[in-house]
C-alpha positions as CSV (number, residue, x, y, z in Angstrom):
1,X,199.3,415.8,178.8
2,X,201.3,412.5,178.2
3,X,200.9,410.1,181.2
4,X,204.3,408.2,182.4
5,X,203.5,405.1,183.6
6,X,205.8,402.7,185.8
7,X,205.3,399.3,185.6
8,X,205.9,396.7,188.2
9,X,209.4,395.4,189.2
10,X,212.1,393.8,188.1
11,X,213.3,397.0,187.5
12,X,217.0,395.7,185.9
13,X,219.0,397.8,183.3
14,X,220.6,396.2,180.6
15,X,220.5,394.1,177.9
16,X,218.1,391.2,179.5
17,X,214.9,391.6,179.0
18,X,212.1,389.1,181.8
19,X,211.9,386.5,179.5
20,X,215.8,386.0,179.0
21,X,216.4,386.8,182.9
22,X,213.7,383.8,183.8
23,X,215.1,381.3,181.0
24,X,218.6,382.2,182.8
25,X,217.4,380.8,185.8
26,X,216.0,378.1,184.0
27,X,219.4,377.1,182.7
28,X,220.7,377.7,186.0
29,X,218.7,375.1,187.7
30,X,219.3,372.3,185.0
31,X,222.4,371.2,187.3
32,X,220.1,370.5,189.8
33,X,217.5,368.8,188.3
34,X,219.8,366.1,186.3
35,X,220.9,365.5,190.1
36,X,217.3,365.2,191.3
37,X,216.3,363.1,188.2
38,X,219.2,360.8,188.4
39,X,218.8,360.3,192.7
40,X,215.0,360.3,192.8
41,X,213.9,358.9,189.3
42,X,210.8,358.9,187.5
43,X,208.9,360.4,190.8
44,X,211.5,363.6,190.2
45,X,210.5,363.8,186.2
46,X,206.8,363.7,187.3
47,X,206.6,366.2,190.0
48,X,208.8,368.2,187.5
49,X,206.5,368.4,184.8
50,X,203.1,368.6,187.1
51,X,204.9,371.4,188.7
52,X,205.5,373.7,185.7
53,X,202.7,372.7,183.9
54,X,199.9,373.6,186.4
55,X,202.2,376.1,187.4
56,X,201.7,377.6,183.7
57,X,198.1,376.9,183.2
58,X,197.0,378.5,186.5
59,X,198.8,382.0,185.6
60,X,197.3,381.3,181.7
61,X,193.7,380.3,183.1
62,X,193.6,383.4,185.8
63,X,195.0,385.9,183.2
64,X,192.8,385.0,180.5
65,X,189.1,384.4,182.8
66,X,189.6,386.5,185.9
67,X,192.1,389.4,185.6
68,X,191.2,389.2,182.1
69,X,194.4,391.2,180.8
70,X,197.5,390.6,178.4
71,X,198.7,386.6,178.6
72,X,202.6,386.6,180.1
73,X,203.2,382.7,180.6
74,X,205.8,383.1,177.9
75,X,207.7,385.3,179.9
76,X,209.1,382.5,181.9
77,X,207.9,383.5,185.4
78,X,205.4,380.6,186.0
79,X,207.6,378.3,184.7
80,X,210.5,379.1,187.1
81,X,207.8,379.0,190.2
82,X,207.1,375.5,188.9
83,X,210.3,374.2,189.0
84,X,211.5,375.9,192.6
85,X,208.1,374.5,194.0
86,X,209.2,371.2,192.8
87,X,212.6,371.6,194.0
88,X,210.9,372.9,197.9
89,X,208.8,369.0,197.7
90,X,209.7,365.9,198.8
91,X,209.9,363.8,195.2
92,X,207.0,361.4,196.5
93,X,204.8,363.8,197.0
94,X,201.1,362.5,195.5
95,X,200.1,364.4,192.3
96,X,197.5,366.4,193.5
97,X,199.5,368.1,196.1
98,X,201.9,369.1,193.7
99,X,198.8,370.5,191.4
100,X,197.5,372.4,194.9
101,X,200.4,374.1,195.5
102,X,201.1,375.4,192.1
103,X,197.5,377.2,192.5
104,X,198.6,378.3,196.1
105,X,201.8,380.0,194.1
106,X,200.2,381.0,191.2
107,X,196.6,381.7,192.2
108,X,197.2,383.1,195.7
109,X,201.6,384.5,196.1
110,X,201.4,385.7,192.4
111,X,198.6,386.6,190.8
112,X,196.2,388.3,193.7
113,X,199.1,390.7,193.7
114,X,198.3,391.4,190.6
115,X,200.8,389.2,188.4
116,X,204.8,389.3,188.4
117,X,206.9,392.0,189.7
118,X,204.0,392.6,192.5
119,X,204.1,390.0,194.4
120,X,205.4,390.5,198.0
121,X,206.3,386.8,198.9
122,X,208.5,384.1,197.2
123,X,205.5,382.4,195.3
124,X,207.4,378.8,195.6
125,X,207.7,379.5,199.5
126,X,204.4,380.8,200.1
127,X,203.4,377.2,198.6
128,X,206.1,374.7,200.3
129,X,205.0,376.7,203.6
130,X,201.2,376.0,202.9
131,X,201.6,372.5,201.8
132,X,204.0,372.0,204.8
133,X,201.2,373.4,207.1
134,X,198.5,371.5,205.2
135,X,200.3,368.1,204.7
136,X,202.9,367.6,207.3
137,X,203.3,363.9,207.3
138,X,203.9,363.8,203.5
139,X,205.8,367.3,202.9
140,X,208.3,365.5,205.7
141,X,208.9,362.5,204.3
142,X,211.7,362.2,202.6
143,X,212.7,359.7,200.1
144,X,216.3,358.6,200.4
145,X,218.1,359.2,197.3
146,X,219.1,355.8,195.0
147,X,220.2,355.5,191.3
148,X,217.5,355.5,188.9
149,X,217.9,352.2,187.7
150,X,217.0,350.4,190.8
151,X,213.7,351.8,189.6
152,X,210.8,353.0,191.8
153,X,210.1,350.2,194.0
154,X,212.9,350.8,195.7
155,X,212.6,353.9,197.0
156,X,212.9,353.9,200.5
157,X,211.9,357.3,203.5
158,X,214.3,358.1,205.9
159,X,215.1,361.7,208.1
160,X,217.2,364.7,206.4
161,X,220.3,365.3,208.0
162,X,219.1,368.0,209.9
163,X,216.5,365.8,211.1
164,X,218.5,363.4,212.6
165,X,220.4,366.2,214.4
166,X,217.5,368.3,215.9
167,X,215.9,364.6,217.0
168,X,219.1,363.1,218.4
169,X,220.4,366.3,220.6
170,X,217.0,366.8,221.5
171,X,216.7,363.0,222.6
172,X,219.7,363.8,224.2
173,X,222.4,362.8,222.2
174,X,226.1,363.8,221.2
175,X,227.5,365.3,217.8
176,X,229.8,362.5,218.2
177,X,227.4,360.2,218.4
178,X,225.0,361.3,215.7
179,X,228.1,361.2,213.2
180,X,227.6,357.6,212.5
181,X,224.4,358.0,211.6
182,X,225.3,361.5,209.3
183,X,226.3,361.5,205.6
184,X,229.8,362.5,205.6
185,X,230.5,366.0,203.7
186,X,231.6,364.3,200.1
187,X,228.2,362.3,200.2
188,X,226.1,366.2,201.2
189,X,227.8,367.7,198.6
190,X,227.3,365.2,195.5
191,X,223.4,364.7,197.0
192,X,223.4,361.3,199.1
193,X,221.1,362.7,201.6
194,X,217.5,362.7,202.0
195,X,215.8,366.1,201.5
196,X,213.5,368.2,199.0
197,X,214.3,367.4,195.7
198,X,216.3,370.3,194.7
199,X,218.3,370.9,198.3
200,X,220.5,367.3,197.8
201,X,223.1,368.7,195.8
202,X,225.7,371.4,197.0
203,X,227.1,371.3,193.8
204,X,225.0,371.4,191.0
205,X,223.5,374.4,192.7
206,X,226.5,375.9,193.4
207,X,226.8,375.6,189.4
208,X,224.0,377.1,189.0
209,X,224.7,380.1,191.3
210,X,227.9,380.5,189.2
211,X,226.3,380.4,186.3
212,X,224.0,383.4,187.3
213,X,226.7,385.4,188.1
214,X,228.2,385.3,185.0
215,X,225.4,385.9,183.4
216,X,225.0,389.0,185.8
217,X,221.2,388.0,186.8
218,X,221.9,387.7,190.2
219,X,224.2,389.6,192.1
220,X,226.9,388.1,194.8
221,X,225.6,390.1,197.8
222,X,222.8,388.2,198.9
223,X,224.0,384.7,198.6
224,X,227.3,385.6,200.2
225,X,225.0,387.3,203.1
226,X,223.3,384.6,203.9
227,X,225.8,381.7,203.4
228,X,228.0,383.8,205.7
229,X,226.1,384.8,208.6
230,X,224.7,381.0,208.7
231,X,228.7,380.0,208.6
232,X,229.6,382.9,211.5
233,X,227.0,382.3,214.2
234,X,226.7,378.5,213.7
235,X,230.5,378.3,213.7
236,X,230.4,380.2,217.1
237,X,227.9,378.2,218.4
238,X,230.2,375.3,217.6
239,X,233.2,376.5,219.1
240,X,231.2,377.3,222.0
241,X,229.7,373.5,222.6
242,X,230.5,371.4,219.5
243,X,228.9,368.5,220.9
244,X,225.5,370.2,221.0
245,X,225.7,372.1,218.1
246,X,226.6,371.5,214.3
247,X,229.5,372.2,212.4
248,X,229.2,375.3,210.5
249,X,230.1,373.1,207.1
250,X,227.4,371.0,208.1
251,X,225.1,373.8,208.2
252,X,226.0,375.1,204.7
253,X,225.7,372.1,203.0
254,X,222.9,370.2,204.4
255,X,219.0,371.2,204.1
256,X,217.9,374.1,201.9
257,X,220.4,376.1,202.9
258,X,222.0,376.6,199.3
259,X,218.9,376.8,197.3
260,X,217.3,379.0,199.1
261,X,220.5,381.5,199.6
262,X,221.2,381.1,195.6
263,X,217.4,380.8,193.9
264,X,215.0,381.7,196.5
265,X,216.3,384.5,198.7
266,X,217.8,386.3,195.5
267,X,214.2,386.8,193.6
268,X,214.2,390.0,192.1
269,X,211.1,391.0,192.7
270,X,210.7,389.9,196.5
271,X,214.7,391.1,197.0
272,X,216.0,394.9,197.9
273,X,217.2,397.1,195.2
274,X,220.4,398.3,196.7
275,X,223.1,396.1,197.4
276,X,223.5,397.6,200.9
277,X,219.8,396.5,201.5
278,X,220.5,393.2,199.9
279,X,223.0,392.5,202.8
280,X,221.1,393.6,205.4
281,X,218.5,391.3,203.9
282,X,220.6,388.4,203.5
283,X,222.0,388.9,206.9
284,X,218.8,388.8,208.6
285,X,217.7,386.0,206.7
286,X,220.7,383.8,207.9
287,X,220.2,384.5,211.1
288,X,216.9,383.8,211.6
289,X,217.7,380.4,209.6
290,X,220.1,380.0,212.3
291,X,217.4,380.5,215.2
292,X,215.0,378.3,213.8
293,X,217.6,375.3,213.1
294,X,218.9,375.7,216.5
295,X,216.1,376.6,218.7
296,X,213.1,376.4,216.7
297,X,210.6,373.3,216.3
298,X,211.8,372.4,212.8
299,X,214.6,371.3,211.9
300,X,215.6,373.7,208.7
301,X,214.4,377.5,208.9
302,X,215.5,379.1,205.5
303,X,212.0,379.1,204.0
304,X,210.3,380.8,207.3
305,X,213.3,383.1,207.6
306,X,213.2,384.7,203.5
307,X,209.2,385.0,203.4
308,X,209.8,386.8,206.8
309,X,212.5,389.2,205.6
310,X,210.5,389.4,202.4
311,X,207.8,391.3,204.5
312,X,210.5,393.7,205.8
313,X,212.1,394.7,201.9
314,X,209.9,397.5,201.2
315,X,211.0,399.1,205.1
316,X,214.8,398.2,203.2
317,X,214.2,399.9,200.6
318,X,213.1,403.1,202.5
319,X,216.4,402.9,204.6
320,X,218.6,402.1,201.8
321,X,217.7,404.6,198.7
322,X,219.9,405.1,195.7
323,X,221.1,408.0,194.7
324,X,219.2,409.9,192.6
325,X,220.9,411.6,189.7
326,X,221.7,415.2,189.9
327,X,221.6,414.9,193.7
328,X,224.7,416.5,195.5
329,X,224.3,415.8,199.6
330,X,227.3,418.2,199.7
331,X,225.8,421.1,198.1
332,X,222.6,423.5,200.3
333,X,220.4,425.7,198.6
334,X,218.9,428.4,200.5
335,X,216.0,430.4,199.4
């Protein structure tokens, strides 16, 4: 008897294979590290490369000496957990939190799964929530973004947007009188605000979100979800009181907002299967972005809000099946 075996997701039809699927996103996040290169300098190139590279040698060494099975860290996978856990850091992040975190990814989100398309949790999050935990003075502070050729020495911390906002209304302060102290929306969207390195730019990762829709390797659904539900309750919170709340524009562009909704919350693996699902998902994850921005001790919520709807998708997937083929709801056999 011939056994049929099913391998882990992504389960994706077409002419993509894993290893062209990850090297998409790849490409798809080269908008947004030029940006982070250019703001943050040689501290962006180096948590870059230490990123991917431990990232890569982790998966190689725990493939190769503990699960002891086939060697996948040309499949891309590793190498796109590198670069989102460098893009979840703060770019002045010493070395050998960088290399920690990576293992957290690789060793603990990834691999004790049992290796990609297993894994229940964003591997980058699972990481930039443990280093956060870990590390909070350095994972929060943030290196105000300058032109690489004033060098390194330069490089001066300041508060995120979002920062000064959830410190200034809860010292009591005004929207009004927070703005002088806010990038204006040209300056969030180009990247002139402190932040993680890959969250600066609106732009360049709204390139790369267009890119991956035309290449089809990420659908609109969840992106649109989440960007939209953030934009609906925020902008009713606003209405309501707009001098103690935010702008919804603010909200879309500032923090992690867009890389999450774009590269984070739209993982294949760690996503719903069904587009129905995928906007229930995306939903819930903007919302609870929005509780945590608004009400919550930190300041930005998206990476707490996806690793918690993560838990939920296999519950999603229960609720919202496909279609099988030869199925007919319409048509009752009786015996």
């Amino acid at each position: 008897m011939n056994s049929f075996t099913v391998s882990g997701s992504p389960h994706v039809h077409g002419e993509y294979s894993t290893p062209k699927i990850m090297y998409g996103v790849v490409i798809a996040m080269v908008p947004a590290m030029l940006v982070s290169v250019w703001y943050f300098g040689l501290d962006a190139v180096r948590v870059l490369v230490l990123a991917a590279a431990a990232s890569i040698f982790f998966e190689w060494v725990i493939q190769k000496y503990l699960i002891k099975g086939p060697i996948t860290i040309t499949d891309g996978s590793a190498l796109v957990t590198g670069i989102l856990l460098a893009f979840n850091v703060p770019s002045n992040l010493p070395s050998w939190m960088v290399i920690v975190g990576a293992l957290v990814a690789i060793g603990m989100a990834k691999m004790s799964f049992g290796g990609l398309g297993k894994n229940i949790f964003n591997p980058a999050l699972v990481a930039r929530v443990f280093l956060l935990i870990s590390f909070p003075v350095e994972m929060t502070s943030w290196p105000k973004p300058h032109a690489i050729s004033k060098g390194l020495a330069d490089v001066i911390t300041g508060p995120t947007p979002l920062g000064i906002v959830k410190e200034g209304l809860g010292a009591g302060k005004t929207m009004s009188q927070l703005k002088p102290e806010l990038p204006n929306y040209m300056q969030d969207l180009v990247g002139q605000m402190g932040g993680s390195m890959g969250e600066v730019s609106a732009i360049a990762l709204l390139l790369g979100g267009f890119y991956m829709l035309w290449k089809k390797i990420i659908t609109w659904h969840i992106p649109v979800a989440v960007l939209g539900t953030v934009f609906i309750f925020t902008g009713i919170l606003w209405g309501f009181n707009p001098e103690s709340y935010a702008d919804p524009v603010f909200n879309l562009i500032t923090g992690g907002l867009m890389l999450g909704a774009i590269f984070m919350a739209t993982d294949m693996v760690t996503s719903p299967m069904t587009h129905g699902g995928q906007l229930l998902f995306g939903f819930g994850v903007g919302l609870i972005t929005v509780l945590i921005r608004v009400w919550g001790a930190y300041p930005e919520g998206v990476s707490f809000a996806i690793l918690l709807m993560n838990a939920v998708v296999p519950l999603i997937n229960r609720g919202f099946k496909p279609k099988r083929f030869g199925s007919n709801p319409g048509v009752k056999i009786e015996a």
